[in-house]
C-alpha positions as CSV (number, residue, x, y, z in Angstrom):
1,X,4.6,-20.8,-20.3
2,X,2.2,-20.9,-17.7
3,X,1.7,-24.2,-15.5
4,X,-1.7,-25.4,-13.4
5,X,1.0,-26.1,-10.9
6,X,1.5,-22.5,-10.1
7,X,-1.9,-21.3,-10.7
8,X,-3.5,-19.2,-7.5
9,X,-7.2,-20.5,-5.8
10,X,-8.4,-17.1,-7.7
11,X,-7.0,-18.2,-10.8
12,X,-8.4,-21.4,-10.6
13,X,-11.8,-20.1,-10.4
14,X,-11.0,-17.7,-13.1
15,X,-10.3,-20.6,-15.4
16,X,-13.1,-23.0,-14.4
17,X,-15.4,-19.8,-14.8
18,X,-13.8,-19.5,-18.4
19,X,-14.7,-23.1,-19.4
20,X,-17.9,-23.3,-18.5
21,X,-19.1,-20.4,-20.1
22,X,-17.0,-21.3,-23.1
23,X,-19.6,-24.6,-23.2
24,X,-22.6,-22.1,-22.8
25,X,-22.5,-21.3,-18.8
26,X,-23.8,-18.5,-17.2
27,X,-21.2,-18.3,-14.1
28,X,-21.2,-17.0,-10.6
29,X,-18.0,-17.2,-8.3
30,X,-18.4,-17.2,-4.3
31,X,-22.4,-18.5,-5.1
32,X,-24.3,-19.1,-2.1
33,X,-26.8,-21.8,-1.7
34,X,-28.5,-24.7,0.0
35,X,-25.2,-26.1,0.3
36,X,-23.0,-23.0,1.1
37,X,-20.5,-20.9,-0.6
38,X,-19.2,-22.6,-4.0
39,X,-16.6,-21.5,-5.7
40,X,-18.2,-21.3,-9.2
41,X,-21.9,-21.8,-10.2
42,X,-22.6,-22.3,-13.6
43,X,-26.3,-22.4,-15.1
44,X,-26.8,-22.9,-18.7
45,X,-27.5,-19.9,-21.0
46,X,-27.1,-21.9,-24.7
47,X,-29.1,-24.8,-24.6
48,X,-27.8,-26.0,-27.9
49,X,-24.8,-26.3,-26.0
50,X,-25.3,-27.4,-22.7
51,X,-29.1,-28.3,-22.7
52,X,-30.6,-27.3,-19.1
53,X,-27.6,-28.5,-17.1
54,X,-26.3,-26.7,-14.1
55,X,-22.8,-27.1,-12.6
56,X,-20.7,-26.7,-9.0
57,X,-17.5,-26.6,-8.7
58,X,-15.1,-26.7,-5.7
59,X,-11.7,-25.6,-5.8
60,X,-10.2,-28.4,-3.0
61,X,-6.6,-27.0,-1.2
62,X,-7.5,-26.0,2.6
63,X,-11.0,-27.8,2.9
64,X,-10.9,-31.7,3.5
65,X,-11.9,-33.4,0.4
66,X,-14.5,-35.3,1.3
67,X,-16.3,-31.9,2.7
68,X,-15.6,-30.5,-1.0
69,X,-17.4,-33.6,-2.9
70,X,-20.5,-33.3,-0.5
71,X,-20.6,-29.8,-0.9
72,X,-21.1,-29.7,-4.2
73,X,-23.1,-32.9,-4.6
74,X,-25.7,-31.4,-2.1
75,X,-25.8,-28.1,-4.2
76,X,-28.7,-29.8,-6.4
77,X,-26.4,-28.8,-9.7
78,X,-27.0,-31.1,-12.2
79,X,-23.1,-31.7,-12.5
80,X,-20.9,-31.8,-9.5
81,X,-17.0,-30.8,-9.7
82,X,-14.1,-31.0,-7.1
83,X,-10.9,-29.9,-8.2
84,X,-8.2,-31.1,-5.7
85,X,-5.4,-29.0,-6.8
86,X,-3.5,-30.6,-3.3
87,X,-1.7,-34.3,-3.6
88,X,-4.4,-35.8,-1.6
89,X,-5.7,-39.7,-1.9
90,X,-8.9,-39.9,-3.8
91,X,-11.9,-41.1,-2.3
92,X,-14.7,-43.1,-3.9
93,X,-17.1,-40.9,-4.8
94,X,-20.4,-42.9,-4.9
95,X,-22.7,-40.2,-6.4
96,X,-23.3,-40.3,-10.3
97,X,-23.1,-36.4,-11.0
98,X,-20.2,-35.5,-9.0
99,X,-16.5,-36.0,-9.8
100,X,-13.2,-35.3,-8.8
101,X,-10.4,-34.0,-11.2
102,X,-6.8,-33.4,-10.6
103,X,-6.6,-30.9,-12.9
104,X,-8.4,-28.1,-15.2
105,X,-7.6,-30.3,-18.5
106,X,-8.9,-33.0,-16.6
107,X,-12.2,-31.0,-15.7
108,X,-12.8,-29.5,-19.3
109,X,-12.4,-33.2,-20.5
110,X,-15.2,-34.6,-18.0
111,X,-17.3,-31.9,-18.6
112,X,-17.6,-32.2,-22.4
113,X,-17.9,-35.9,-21.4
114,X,-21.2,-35.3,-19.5
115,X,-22.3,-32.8,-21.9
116,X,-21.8,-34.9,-25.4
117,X,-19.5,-32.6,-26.9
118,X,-17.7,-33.2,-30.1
119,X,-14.1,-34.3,-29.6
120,X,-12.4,-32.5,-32.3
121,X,-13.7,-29.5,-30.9
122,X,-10.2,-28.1,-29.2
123,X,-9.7,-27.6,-25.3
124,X,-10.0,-24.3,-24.1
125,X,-7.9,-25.2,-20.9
126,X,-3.9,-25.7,-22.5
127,X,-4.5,-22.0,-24.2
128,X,-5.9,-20.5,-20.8
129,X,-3.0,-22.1,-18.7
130,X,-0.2,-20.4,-21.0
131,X,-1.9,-17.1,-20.8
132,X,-1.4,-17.2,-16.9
133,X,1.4,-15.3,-15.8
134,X,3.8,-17.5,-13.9
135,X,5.7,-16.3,-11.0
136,X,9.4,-15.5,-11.0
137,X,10.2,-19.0,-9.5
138,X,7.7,-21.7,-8.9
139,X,8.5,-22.4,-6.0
140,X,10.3,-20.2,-3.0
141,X,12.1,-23.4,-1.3
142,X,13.1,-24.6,-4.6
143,X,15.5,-21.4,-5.1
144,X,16.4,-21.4,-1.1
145,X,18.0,-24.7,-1.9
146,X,19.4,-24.0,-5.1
147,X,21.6,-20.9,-3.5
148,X,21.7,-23.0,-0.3
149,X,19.8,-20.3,2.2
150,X,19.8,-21.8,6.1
151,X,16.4,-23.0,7.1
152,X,16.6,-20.3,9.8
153,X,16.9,-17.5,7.2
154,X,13.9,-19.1,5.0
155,X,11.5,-19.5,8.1
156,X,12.1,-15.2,8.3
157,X,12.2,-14.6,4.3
158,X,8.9,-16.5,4.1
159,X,7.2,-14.6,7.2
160,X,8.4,-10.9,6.0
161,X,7.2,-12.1,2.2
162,X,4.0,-13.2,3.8
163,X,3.5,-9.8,6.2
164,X,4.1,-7.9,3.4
165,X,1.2,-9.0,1.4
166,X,-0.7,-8.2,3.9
167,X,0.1,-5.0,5.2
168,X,2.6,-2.5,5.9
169,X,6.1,-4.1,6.7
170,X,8.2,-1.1,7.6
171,X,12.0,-1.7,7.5
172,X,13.1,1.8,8.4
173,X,11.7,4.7,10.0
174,X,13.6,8.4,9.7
175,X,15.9,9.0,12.9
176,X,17.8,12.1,13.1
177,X,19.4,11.3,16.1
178,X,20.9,7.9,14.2
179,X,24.2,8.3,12.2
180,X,22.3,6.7,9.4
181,X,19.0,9.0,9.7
182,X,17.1,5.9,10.2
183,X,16.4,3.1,12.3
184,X,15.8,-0.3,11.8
185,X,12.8,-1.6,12.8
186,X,12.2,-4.9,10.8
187,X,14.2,-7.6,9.8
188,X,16.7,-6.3,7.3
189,X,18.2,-9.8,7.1
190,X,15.3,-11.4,5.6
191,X,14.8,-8.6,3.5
192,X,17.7,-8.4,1.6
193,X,17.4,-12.5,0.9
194,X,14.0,-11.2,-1.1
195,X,15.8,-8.1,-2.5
196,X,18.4,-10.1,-4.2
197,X,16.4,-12.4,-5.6
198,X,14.2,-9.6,-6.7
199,X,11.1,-10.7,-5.1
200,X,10.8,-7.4,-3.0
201,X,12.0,-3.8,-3.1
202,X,11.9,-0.7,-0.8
203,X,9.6,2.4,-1.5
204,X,9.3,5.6,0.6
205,X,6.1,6.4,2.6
206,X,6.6,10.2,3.0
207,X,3.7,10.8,5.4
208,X,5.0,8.4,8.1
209,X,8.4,8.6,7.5
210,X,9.6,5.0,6.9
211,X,10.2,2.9,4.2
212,X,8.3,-0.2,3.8
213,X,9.3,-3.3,1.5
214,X,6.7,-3.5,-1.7
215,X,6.3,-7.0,-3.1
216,X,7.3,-7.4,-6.7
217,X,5.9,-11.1,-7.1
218,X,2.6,-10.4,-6.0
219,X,2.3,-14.1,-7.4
220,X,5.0,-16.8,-5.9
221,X,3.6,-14.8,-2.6
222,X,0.4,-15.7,-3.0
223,X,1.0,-19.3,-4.2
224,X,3.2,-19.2,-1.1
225,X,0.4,-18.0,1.4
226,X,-1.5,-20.9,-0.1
227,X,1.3,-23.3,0.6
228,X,2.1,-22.0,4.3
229,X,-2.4,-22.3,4.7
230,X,-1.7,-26.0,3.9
231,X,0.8,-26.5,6.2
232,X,-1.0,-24.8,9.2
233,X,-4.2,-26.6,8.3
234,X,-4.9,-28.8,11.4
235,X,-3.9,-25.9,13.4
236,X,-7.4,-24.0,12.1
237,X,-9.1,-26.6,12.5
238,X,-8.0,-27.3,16.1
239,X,-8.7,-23.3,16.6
240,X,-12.2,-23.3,15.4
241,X,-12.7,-26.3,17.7
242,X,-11.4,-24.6,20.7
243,X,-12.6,-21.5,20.3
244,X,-16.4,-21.8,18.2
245,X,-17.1,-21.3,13.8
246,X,-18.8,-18.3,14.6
247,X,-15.7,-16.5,16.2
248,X,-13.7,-17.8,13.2
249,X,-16.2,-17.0,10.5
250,X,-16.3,-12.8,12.5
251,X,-12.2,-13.1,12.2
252,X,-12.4,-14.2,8.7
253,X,-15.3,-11.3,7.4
254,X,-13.8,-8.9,9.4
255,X,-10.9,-7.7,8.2
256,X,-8.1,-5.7,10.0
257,X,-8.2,-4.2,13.5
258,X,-6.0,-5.3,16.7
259,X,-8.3,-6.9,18.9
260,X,-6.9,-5.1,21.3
261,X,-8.2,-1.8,19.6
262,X,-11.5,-3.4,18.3
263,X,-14.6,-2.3,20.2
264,X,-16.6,-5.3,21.7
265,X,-19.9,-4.2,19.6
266,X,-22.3,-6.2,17.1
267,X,-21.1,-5.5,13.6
268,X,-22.6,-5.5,10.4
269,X,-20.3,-7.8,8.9
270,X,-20.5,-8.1,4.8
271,X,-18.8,-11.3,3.3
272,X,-18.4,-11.9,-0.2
273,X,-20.7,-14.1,-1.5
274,X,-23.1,-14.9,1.4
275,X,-26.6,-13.6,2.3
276,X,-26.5,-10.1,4.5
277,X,-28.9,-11.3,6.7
278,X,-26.7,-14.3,7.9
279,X,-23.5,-12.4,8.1
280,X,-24.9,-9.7,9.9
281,X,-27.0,-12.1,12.4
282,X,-23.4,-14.1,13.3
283,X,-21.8,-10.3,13.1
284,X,-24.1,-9.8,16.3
285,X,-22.4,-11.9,18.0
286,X,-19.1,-10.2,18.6
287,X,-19.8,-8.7,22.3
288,X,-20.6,-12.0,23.1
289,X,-17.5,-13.6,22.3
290,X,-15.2,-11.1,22.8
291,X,-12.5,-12.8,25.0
292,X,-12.6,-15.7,22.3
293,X,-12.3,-13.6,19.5
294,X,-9.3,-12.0,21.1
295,X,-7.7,-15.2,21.3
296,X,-8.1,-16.1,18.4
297,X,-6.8,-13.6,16.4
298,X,-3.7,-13.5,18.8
299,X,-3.1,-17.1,17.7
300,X,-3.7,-16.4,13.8
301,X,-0.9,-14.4,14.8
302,X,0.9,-16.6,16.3
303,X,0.9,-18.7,13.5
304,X,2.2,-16.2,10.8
305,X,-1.7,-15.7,9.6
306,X,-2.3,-12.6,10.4
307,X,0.4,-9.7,10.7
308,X,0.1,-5.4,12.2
309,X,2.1,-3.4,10.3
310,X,5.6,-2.6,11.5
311,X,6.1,0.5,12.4
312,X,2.9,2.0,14.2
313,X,0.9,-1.8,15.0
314,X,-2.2,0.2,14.1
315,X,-2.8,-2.0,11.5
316,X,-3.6,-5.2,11.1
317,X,-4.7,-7.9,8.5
318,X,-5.0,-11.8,8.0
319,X,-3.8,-13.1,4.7
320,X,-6.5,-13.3,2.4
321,X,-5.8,-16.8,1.9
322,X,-6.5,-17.7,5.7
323,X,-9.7,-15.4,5.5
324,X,-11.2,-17.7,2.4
325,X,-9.9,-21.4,4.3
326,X,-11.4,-20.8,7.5
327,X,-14.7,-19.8,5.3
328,X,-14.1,-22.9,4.0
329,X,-13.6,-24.8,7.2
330,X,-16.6,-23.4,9.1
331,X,-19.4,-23.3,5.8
332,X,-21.5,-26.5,7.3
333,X,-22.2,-24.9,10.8
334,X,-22.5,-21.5,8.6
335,X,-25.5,-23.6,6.7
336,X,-27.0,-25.3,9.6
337,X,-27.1,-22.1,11.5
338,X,-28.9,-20.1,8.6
339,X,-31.6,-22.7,8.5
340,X,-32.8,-21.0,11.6
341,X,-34.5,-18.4,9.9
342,X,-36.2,-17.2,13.1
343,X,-33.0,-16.6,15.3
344,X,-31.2,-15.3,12.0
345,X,-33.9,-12.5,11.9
346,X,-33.9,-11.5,15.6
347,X,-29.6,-11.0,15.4
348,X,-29.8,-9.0,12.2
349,X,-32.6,-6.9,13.9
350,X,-31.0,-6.2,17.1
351,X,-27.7,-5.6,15.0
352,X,-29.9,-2.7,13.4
353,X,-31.0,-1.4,16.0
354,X,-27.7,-1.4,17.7
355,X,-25.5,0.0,15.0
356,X,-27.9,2.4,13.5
357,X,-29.8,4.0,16.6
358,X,-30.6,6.8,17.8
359,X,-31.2,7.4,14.3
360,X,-29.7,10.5,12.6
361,X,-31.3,12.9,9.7
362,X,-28.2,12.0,7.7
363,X,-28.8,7.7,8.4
364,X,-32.3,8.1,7.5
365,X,-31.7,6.5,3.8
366,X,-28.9,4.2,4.8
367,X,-31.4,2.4,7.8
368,X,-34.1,1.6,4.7
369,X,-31.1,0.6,2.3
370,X,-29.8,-1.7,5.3
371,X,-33.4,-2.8,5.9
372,X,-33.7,-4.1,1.5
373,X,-30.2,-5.6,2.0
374,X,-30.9,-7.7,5.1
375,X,-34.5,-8.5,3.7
376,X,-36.2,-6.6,6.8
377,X,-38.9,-4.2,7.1
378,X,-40.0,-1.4,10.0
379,X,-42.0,-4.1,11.4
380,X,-39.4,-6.3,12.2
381,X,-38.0,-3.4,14.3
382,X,-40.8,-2.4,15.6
383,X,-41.0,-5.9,17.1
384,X,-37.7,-6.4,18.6
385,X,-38.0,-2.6,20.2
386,X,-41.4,-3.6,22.0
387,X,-39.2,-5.4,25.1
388,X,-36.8,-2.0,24.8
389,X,-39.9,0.1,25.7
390,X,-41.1,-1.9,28.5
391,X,-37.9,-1.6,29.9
392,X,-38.2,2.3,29.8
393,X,-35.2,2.5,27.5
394,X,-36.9,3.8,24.4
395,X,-40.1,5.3,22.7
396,X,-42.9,3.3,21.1
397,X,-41.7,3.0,17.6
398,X,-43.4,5.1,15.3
399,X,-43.6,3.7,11.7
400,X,-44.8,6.6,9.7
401,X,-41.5,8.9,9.4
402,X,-38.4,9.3,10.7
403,X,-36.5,8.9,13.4
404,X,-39.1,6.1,14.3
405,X,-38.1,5.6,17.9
406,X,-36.4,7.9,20.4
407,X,-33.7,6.4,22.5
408,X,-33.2,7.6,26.0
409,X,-30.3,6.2,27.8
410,X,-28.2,5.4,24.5
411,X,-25.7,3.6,27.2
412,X,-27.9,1.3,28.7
413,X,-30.2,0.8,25.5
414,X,-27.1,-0.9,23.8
415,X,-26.5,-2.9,26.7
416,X,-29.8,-4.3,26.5
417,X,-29.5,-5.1,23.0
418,X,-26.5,-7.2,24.0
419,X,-28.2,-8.8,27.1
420,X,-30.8,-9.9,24.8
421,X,-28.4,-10.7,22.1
422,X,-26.8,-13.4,25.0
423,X,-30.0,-14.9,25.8
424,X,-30.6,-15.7,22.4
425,X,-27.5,-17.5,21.8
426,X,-28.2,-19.8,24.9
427,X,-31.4,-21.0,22.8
């Protein structure tokens, strides 16, 4: 039988999305608005059922608490909910419409509170919670101590279970001139901790030669990414502070890449959930904090957050369950900064301009597809290339067809675009 206790942030949303459209809800996960990105936004579709009520719901485990309850009680829903799925003191909440519940029986019951609904009509939640597949133990300490594994050996079990949910954790690669044929290049210890307690298993990777250890509980090790998140919390926090939102919201949209073998260059970063225009106007930004975003990602790193894969360091991820806290962490500067609509437009323009010039026959449709994405038209490029042609860099832009400007010094042109990218930051 499945427990709320070992249910995964994704899960969670799953299930809240469940119950509110089993009470006539019309749901989006990762919903952006006024207030941010919410986990689930319900507006109501049956309004025998749930009149004209709409409905925000925060799933609370990385975020501080009361960040969660303002969140969603700025989010203009008619109903605000905060499930704090961590063992965190309770606040008073002073605001009418928003509560906080400890658990998803606790949210269906307040929600059919607020709505009127009949209370011999059955709860959806105890049949959803035994149709979640639990993991093979609930808990990865829980077994350490039952077989009595050294702290040492649990710190490495748990960092290998976490690298390999991430990306490639090679264990050995072929060696002919090894008695064995192979060489060790991970730690075999760890894994055969996991193996025998049949959390993880080997499997051949042909093309590069190795063999890389395949996670069987794809489960306890994400409920365990979310626990070891927890534990690191104050560390993000004290990151972003050190080193700027912005260089921790381009970390967490990013994706893989050593920042070592990144390029310093504007990027038209896509995040789940949030408008294009924003992402790709703080996606400008990169060149600009470079050094810092380096840093950064060598101390996510650092602290077991972000892993390269084993045998070639080509590769390399955060754990999906760092990427969505520090979203969590930096979605108020993320707000305030989008309210500058202005500045927004100019980034996602030069970040155009940048990524998508000298324009190619073969990028002619993906520039106007970019363009209805970011909400941005010819003119708007037109506009921002005016101070490029002054400087003798480029053509006047021409909006009736293709290529629509001609770059001369490619080089210098996107140096410009980063100069100017600078100055506007200083605003």
């Amino acid at each position: 039988m499945g427990s709320s206790a070992t249910l995964t942030h994704r899960e969670y949303q799953e299930a809240v999305a469940k119950v509110l459209e089993h009470y006539g809800f019309i749901t989006r996960p990762e919903f952006w608005n006024s207030a941010g990105r919410l986990d689930v936004f319900g507006r109501c579709a049956r309004r025998e059922l749930c009149g004209e009520a709409t409905v925000a719901v925060e799933v609370s485990r990385t975020s501080r608490l009361e960040s969660d309850i303002s969140r969603v009680y700025r989010s203009g829903a008619t109903y605000g909910f905060v499930l704090a799925v961590k063992p965190v003191e309770l606040p008073p909440v002073r605001w009418g419409n928003v509560f906080v519940v400890r658990s998803l029986e606790e949210f269906e019951s307040r929600l059919r509170e607020v709505l009127g609904v009949a209370g011999e009509q059955p709860l959806l939640t105890p049949e959803l919670v035994r149709g979640v597949q639990p993991p093979r133990y609930a808990d990865l300490d829980e077994v350490f101590e039952r077989f009595g594994v050294p702290e040492e050996l649990r710190v490495r079990a748990r960092r290998l279970l976490l690298h390999a949910r991430t990306t490639y954790y090679h264990l050995y690669v072929d060696d002919e001139r090894s008695p064995t044929g192979y060489r060790v290049v991970g730690d075999e210890v760890a894994y055969h901790i996991l193996h025998q307690l049949g959390i993880a298993d080997l499997e051949r990777r042909s093309r590069w030669r190795t063999y890389w250890v395949r996670v069987l509980d794809e489960k306890l090790a994400a409920i365990e990414a979310e626990k070891h998140v927890d534990r690191v919390e104050e560390n993000l926090r004290n990151l972003i502070d050190e080193y700027g939102w912005e260089v921790a919201f381009i970390a967490a949209c990013s994706g893989g890449g050593l920042p070592e073998q990144g390029r310093p260059e504007p990027m038209l970063l896509v995040c789940e959930g949030l408008p294009r225009r924003v992402t790709a106007a703080i996606g400008a930004l990169k060149p600009v904090l470079w050094e810092g975003y380096r840093a950064f990602r060598s101390q996510l790193m650092r602290l077991d957050l972000a892993f390269c894969e084993t045998a070639s360091l080509r590769l390399c991820r955060m754990l999906p369950e760092a990427e969505r806290a520090l979203l969590k962490l930096v979605n108020d500067s993320v707000v305030e900064f989008s309210k500058n609509e202005e500045l927004v437009k100019e980034l996602a323009t030069l970040n155009v301009l940048y990524n998508l010039f000298p324009l190619s026959a073969e990028n002619y449709s993906t520039l106007l597809s970019t363009l209805s994405e970011l909400e941005l038209r010819l003119e708007d490029l037109e506009k921002a290339s005016q101070e490029f042609h002054r400087l003798g860099l480029v053509s006047r832009f021409i909006k009736d067809r293709p290529p629509y400007l001609v770059v001369y010094d490619k080089a210098r042109f996107r140096e410009a675009i980063v100069e100017k990218i600078a100055s506007l930051r200083q605003r």
